[in-house]
Structures are given as structure tokens and as C-alpha cells.
C-alpha positions as CSV (number, residue, x, y, z in Angstrom):
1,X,82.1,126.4,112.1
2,X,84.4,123.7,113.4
3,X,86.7,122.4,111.0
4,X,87.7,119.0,110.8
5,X,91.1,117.7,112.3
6,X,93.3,115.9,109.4
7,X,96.3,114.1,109.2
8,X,98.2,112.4,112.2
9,X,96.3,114.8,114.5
10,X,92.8,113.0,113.8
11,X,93.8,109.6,115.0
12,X,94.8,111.4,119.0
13,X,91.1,110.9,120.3
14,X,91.0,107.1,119.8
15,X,95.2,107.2,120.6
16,X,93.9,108.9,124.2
17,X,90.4,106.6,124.8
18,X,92.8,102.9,124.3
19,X,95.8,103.6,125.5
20,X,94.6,105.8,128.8
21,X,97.3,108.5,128.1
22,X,97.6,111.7,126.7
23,X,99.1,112.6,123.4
24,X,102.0,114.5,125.3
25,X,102.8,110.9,126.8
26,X,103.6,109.6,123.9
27,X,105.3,112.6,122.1
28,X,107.7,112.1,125.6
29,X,108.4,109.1,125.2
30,X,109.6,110.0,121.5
31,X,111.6,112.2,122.4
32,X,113.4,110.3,124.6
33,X,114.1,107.3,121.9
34,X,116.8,108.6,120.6
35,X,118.4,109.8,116.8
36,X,115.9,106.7,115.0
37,X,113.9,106.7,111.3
38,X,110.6,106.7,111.1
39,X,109.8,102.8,110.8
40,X,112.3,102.6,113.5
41,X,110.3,104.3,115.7
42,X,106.8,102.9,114.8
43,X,108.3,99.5,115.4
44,X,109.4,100.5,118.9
45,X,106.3,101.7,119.7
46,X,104.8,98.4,118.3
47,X,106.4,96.1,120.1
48,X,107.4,98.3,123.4
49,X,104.0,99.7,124.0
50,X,101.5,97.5,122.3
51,X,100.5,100.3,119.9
52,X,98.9,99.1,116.9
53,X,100.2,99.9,113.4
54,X,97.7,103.3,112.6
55,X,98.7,104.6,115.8
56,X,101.6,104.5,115.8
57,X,102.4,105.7,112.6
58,X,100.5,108.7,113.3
59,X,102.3,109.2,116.7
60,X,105.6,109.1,114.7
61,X,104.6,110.9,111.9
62,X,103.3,113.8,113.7
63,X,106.5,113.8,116.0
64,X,108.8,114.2,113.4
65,X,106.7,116.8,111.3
66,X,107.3,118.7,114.6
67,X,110.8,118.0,115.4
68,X,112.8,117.7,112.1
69,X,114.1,120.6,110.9
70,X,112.4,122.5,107.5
């Protein structure tokens, strides 16, 4: 039985099909912003890369559940 993808992670297939790039593109390019907040990053993302609000979001959201320390 499949289970269903939740959170950040169910937003990737449609982040993939409109954008043209793989998740790991993004999460690079993350990385590589630098020691910013959340809405920080969103925003750059926004206006950078044309990303709409959702996907971005989810980009940054799911970044930083896997980079910030627990």
C-alpha cells in the first residue's frame, strides 16, 4: 500500500513539472544563500527565481527541517 506524501514533500512533483528542475536544484541553491530566516529565503526565491508563494514556502520549509539543528 502506498502511502501518501505530506507536508513540504507533496508539493516537489508540481515544484519539478513548472520549474523544469529537480528538487536537489533548488535545495542547492539554498544552501548556497547564506545564514537567512525563513521569509527571507522564500522572498529570495520569489523574486530571484520566479517561484510562486506555495512553492516556495515548501522549498524553504523542507530545507530547513533538514538543515537546522534538533
Amino acid at each position: 500500500m502506498d502511502e501518501k506524501v505530506k507536508g513540504p514533500a507533496s508539493y516537489f512533483p508540481s515544484i519539478e513539472k513548472k520549474y523544469g528542475h529537480p528538487i536537489q536544484h533548488w535545495l542547492d541553491l539554498l544552501a548556497k544563500a547564506g545564514d537567512k530566516k525563513h521569509k527571507e529565503l522564500v522572498d529570495w526565491l520569489k523574486s530571484e527565481h520566479l517561484l510562486g508563494h506555495g512553492h516556495a514556502n515548501a522549498l524553504v520549509a523542507h530545507f530547513l527541517s533538514q538543515t537546522k539543528p534538533r
